[in-house]
N, CA, C and O atoms as a DFTB+ gen file, in Angstrom:
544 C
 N C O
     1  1     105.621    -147.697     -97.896
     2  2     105.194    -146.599     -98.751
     3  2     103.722    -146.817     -99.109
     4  3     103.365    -147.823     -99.722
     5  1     102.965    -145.965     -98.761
     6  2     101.149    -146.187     -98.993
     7  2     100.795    -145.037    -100.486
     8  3     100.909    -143.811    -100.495
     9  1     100.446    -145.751    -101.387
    10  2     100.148    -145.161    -102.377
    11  2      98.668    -144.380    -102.646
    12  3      97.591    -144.956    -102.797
    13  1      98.867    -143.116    -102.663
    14  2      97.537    -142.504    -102.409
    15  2      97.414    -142.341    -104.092
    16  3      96.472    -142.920    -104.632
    17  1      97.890    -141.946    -104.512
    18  2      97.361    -141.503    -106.150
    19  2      98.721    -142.145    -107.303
    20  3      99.636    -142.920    -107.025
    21  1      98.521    -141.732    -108.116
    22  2      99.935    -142.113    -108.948
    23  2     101.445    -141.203    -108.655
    24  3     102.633    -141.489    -108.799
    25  1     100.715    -139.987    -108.179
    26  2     102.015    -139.096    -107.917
    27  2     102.321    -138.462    -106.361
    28  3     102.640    -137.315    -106.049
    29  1     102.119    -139.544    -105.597
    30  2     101.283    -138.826    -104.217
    31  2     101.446    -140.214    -103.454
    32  3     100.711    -141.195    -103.561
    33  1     102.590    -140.069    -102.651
    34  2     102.311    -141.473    -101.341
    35  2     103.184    -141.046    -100.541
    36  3     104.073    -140.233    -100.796
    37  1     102.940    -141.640     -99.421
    38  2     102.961    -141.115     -98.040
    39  2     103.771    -142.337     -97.130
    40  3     103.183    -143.311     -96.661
    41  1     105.714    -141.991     -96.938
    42  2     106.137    -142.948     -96.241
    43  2     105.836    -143.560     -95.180
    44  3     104.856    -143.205     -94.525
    45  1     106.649    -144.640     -94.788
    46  2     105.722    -145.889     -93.559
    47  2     106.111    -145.198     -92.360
    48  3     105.345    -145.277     -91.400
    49  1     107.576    -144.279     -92.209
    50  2     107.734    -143.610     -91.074
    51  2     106.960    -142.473     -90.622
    52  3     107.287    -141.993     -89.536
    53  1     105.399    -141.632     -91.643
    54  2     104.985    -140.843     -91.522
    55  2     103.536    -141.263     -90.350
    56  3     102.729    -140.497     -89.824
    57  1     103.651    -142.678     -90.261
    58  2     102.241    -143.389     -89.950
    59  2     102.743    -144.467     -88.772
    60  3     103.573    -145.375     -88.824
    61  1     101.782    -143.926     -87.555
    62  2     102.142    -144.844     -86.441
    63  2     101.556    -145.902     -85.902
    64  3     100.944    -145.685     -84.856
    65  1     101.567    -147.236     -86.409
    66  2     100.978    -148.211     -86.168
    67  2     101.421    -148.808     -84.687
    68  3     102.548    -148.973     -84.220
    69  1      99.554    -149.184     -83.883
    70  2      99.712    -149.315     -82.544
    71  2      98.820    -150.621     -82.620
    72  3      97.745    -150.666     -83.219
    73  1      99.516    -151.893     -81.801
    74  2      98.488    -153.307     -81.946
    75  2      97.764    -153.046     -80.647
    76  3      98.448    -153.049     -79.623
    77  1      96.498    -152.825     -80.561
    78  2      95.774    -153.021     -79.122
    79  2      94.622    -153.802     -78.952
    80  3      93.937    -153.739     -79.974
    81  1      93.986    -154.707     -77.848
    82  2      93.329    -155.427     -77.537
    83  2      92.016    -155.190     -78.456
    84  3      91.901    -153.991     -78.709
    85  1      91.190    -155.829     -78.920
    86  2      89.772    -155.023     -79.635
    87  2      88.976    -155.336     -78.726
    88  3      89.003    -156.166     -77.817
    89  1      88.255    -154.573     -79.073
    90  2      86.424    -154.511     -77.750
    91  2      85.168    -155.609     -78.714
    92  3      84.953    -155.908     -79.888
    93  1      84.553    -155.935     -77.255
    94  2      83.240    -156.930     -78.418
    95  2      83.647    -158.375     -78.061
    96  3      84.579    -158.697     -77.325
    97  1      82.856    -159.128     -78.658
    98  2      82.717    -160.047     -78.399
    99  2      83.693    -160.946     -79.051
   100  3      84.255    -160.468     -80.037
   101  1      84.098    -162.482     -78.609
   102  2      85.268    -163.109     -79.600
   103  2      85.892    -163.940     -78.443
   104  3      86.900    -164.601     -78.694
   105  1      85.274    -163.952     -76.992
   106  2      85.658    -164.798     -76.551
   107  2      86.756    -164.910     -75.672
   108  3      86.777    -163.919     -74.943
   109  1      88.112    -166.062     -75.315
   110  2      89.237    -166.144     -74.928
   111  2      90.039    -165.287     -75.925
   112  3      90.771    -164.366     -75.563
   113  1      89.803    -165.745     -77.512
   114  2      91.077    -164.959     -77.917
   115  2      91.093    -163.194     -77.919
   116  3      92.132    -162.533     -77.929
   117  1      89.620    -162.586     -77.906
   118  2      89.665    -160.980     -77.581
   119  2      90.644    -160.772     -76.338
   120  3      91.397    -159.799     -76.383
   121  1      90.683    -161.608     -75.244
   122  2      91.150    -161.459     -74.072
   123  2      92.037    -161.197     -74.466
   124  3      92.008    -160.021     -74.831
   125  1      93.299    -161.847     -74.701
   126  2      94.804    -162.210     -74.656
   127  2      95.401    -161.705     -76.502
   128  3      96.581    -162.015     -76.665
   129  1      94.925    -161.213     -77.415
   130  2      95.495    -161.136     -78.503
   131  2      94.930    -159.798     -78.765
   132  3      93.751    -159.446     -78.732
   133  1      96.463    -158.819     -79.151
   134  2      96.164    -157.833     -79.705
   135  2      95.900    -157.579     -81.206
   136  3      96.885    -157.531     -81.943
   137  1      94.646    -157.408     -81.740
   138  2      94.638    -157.767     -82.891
   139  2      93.822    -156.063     -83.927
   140  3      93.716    -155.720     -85.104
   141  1      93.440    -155.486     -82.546
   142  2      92.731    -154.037     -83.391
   143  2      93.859    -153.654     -83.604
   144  3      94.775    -154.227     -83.014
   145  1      94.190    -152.414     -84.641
   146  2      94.953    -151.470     -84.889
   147  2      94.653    -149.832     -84.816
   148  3      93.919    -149.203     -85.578
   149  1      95.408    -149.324     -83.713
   150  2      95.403    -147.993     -84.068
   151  2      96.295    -146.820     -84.507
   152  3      97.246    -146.461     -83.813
   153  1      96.047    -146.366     -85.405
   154  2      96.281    -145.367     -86.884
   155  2      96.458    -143.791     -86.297
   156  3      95.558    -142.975     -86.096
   157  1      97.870    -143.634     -86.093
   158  2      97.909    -141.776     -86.058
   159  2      98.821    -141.374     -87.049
   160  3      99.845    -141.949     -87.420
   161  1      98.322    -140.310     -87.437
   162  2      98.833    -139.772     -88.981
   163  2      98.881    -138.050     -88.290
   164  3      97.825    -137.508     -87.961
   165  1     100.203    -137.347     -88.144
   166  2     100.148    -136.306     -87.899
   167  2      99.802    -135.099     -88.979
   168  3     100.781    -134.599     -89.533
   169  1      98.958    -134.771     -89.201
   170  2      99.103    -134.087     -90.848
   171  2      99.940    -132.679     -91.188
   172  3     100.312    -132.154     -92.237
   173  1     100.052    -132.317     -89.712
   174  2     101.818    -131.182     -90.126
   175  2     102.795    -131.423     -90.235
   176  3     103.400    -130.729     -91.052
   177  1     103.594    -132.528     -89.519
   178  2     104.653    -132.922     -89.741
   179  2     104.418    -134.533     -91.342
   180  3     105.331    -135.354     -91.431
   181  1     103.596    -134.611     -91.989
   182  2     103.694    -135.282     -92.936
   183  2     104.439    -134.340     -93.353
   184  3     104.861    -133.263     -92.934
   185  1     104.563    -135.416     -94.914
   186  2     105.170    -134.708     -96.411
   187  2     104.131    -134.610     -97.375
   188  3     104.458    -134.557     -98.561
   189  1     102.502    -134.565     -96.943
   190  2     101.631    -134.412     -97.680
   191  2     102.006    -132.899     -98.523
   192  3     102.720    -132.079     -97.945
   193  1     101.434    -132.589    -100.011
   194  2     101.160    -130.883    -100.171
   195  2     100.200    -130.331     -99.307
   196  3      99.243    -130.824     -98.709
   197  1     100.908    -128.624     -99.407
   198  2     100.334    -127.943     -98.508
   199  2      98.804    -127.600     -98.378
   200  3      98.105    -127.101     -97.497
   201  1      98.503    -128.298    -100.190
   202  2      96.658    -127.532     -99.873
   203  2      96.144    -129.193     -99.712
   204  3      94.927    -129.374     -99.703
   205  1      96.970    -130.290     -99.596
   206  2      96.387    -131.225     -99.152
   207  2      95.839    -131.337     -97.427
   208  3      94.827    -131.612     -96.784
   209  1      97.721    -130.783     -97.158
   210  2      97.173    -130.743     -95.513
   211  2      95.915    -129.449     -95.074
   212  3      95.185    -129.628     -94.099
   213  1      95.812    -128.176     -95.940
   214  2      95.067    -127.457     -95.661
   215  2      93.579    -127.789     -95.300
   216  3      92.833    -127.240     -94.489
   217  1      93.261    -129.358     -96.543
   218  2      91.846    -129.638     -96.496
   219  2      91.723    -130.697     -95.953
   220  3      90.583    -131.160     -95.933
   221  1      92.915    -131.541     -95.261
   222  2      92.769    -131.896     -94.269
   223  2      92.123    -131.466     -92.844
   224  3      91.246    -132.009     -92.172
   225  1      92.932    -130.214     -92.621
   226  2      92.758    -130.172     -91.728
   227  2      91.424    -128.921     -91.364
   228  3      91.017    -128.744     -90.215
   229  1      91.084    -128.434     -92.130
   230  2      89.883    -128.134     -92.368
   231  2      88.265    -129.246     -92.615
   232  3      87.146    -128.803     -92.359
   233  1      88.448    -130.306     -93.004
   234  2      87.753    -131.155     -92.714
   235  2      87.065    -131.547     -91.352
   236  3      87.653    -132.139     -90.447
   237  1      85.709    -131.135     -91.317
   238  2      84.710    -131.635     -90.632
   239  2      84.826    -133.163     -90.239
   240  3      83.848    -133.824     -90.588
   241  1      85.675    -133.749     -89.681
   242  2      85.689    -135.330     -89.450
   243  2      85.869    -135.518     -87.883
   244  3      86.600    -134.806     -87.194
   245  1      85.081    -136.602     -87.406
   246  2      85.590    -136.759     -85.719
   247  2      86.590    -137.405     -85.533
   248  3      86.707    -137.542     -84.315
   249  1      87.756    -138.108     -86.290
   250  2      88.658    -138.341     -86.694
   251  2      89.723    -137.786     -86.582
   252  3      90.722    -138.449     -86.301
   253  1      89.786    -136.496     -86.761
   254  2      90.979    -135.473     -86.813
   255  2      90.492    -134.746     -85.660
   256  3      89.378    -134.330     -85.342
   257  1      91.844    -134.703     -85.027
   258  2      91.615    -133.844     -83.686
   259  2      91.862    -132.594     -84.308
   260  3      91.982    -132.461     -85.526
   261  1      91.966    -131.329     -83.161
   262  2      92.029    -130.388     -83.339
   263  2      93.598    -129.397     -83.477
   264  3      93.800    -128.231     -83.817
   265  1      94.621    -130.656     -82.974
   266  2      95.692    -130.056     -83.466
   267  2      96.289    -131.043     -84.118
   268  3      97.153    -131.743     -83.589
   269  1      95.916    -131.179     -85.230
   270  2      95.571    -131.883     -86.814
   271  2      96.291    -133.545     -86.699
   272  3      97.279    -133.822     -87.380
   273  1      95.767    -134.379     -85.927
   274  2      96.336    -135.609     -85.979
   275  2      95.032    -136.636     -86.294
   276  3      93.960    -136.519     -85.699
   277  1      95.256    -137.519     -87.181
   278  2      93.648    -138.382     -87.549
   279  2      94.307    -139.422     -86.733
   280  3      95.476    -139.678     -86.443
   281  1      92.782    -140.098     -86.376
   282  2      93.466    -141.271     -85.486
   283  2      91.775    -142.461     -85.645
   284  3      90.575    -142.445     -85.369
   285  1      92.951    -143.435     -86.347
   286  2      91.843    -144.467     -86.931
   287  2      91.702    -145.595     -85.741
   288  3      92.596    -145.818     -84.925
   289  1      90.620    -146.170     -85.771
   290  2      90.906    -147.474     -85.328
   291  2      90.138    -148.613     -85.875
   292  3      88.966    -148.581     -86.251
   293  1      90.938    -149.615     -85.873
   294  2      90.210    -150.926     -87.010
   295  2      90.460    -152.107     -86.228
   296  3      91.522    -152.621     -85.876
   297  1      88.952    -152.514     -85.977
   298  2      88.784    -153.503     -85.694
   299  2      88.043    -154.839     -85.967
   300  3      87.986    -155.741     -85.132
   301  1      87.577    -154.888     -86.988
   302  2      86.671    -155.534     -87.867
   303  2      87.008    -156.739     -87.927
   304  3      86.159    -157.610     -87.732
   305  1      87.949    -156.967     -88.129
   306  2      88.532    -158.288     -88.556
   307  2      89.328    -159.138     -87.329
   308  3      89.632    -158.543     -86.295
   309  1      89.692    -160.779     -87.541
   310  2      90.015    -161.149     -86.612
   311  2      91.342    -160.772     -85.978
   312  3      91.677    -160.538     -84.817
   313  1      92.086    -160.798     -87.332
   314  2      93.834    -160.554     -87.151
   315  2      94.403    -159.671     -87.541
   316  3      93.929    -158.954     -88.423
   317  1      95.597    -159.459     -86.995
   318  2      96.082    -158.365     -87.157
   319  2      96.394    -157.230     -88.390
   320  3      96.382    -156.002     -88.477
   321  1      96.658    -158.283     -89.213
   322  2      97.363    -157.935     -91.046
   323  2      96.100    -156.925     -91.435
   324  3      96.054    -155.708     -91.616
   325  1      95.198    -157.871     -91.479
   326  2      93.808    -157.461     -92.145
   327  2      93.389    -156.181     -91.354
   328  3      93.235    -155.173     -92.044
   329  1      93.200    -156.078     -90.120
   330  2      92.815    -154.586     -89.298
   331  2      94.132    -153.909     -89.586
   332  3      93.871    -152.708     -89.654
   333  1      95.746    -154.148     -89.840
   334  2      96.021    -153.009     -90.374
   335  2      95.893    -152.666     -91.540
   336  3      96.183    -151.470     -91.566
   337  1      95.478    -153.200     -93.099
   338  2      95.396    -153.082     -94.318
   339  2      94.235    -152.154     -94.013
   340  3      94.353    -151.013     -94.459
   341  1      93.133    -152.440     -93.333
   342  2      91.909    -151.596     -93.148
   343  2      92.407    -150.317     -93.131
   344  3      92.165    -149.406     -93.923
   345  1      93.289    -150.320     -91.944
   346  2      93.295    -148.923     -91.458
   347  2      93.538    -147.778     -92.395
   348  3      92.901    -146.745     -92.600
   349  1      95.030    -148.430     -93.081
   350  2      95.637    -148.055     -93.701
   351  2      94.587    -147.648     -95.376
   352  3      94.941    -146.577     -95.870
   353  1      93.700    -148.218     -95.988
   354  2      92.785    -148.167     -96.954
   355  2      91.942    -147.023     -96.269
   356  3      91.303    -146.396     -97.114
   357  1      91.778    -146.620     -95.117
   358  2      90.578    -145.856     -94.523
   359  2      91.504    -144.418     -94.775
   360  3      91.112    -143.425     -95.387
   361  1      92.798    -144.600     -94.143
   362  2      93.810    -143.327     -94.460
   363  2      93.942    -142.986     -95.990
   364  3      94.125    -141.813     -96.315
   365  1      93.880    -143.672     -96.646
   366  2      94.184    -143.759     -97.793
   367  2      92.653    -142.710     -98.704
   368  3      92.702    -141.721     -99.436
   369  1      91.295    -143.654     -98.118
   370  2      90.378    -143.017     -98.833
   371  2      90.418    -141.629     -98.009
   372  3      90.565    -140.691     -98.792
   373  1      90.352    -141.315     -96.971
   374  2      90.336    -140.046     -96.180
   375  2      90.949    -139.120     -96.794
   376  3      90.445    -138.001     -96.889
   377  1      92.189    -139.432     -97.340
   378  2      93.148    -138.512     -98.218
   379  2      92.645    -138.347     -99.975
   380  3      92.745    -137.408    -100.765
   381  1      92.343    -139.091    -100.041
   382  2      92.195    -138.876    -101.484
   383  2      90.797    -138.340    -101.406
   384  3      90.298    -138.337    -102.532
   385  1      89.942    -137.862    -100.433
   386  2      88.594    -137.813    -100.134
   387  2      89.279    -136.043    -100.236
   388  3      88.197    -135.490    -100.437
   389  1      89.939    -135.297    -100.232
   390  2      90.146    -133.798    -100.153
   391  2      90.918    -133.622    -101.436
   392  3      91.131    -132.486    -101.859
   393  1      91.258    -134.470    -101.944
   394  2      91.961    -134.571    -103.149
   395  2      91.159    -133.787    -104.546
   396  3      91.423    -132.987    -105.443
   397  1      90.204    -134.482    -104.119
   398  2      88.738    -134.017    -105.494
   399  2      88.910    -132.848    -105.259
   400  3      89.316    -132.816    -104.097
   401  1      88.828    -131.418    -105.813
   402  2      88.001    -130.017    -105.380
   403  2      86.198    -130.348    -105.652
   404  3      85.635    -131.055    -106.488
   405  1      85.758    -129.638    -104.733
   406  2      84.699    -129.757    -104.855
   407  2      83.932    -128.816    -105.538
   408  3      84.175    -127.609    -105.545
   409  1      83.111    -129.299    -106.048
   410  2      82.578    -127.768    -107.385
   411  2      81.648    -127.070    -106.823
   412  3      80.788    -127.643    -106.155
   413  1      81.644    -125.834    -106.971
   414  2      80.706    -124.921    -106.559
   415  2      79.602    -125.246    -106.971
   416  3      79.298    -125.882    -107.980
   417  1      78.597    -124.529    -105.686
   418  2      76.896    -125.234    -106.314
   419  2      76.209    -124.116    -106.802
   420  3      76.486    -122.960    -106.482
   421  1      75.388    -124.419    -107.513
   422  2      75.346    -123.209    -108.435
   423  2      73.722    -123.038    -108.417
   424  3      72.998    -123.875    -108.956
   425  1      73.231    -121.930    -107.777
   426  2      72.383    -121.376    -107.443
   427  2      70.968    -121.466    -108.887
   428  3      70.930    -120.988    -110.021
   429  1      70.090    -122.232    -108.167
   430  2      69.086    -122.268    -109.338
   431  2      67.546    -121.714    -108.164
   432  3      67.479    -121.349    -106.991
   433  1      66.561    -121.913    -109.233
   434  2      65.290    -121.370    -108.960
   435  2      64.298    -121.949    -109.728
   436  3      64.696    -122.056    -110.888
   437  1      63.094    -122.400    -109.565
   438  2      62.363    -123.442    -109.901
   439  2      61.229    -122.753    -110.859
   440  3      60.731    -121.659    -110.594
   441  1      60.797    -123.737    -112.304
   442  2      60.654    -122.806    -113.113
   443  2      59.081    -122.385    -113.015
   444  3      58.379    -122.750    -112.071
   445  1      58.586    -121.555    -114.122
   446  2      57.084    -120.769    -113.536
   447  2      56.105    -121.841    -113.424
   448  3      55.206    -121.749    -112.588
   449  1      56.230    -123.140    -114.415
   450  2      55.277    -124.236    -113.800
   451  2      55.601    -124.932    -113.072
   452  3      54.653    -125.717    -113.039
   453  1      56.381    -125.306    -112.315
   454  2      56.710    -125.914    -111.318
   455  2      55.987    -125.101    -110.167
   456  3      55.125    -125.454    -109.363
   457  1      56.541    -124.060    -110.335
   458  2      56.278    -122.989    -108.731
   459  2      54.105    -122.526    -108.920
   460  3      53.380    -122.169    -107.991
   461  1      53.752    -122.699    -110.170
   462  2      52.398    -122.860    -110.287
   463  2      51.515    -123.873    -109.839
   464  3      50.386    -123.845    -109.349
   465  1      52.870    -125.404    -110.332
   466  2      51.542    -126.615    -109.488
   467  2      51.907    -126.346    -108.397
   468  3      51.104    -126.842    -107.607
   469  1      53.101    -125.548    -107.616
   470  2      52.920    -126.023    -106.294
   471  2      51.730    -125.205    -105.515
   472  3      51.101    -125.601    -104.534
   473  1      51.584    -123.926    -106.227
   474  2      50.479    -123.215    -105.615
   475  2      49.375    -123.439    -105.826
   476  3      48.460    -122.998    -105.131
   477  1      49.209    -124.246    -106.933
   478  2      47.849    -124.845    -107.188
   479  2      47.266    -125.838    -106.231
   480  3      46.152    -125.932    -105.716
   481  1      48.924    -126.916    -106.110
   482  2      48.830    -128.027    -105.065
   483  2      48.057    -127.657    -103.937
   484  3      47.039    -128.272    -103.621
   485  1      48.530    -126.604    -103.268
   486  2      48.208    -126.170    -101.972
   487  2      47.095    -125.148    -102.351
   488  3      47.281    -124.526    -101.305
   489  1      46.565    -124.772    -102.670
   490  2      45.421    -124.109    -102.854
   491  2      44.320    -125.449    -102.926
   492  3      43.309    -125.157    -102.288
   493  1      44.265    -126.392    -103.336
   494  2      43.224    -127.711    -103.535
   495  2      43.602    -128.763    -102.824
   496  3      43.135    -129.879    -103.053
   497  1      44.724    -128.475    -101.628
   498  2      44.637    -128.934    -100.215
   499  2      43.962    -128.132     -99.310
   500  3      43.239    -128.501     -98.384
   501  1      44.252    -127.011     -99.645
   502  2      43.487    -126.137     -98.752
   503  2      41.874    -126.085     -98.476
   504  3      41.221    -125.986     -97.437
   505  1      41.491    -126.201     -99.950
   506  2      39.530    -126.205    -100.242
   507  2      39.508    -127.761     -99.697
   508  3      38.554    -127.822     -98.921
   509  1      40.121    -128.966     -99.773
   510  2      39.558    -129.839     -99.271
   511  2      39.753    -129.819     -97.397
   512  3      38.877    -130.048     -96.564
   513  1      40.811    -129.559     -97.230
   514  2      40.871    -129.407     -95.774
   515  2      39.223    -128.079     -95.247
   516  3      38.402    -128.355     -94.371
   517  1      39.214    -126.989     -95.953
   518  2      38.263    -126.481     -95.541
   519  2      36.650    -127.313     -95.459
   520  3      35.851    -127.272     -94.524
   521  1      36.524    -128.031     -96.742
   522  2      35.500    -128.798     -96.706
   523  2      35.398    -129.829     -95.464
   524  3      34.477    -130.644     -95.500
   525  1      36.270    -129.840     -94.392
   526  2      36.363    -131.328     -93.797
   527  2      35.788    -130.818     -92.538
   528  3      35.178    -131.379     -91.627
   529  1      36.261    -129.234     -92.799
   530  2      35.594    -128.346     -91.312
   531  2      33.933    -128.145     -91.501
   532  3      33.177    -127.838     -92.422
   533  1      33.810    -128.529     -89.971
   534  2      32.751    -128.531     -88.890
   535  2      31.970    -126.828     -89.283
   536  3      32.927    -126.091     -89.516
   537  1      31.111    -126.304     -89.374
   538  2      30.462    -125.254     -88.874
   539  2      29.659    -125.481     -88.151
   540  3      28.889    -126.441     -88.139
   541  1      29.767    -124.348     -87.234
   542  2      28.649    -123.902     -86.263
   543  2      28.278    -122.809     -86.041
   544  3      27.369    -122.617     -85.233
């Protein structure tokens, strides 16, 4: 059971843990020990809520394919436990990452002295750039 919030977790049968070889450097034991983990989380067939999976799967991530499955992979670490705790913490923030609503941005405009030095700015870039010119 992976605990996403206090009222909100997501069973171990919803999440498919895969042990596979990791890439990179490490020697004999990269060879012969599967120690990366890879992470598929289907997000329609979860038991997530529905406007959870909505902003799931609306999420801009290269992560989530297009017919809504995230698929992690962790390899950071040497052994196995630890690349799956990763994974599983990465699923974890990913989800609680759509959780927030995000607040509308709220349209501003910069005030009359502000928008004055800037025209001033550039008006006394301008006379010095002219001064730098050549006549002929």
């Amino acid at each position: 059971m992976i605990r996403i919030s206090s009222s909100l977790s997501i069973p171990d049968q919803e999440i498919d843990l895969h042990a596979v070889r990791s890439q990179g450097a490490g020697g004999q034991n990269v060879n012969k020990v599967s120690t990366a983990i890879h992470l598929r989380f289907d997000i329609h067939a979860s038991s997530l809520p529905l406007a959870y999976k909505e902003a799931l799967v609306n999420l801009h991530d290269h992560r989530i394919s297009a017919d809504g499955v995230v698929t992690i992979k962790a390899q950071q670490f040497r052994t196995q436990e630890r690349n799956r705790e990763d994974a599983v913490d990465r699923l974890r923030v990913l989800i609680q990452s759509v959780a927030i609503p995000r607040r509308k941005r709220k349209a501003t405009k910069p005030t009359r002295s502000a928008h004055e030095r800037r025209i001033s700015s550039k008006k006394r870039q301008g006379r010095l750039k002219a001064l730098r010119r050549t006549t002929e």
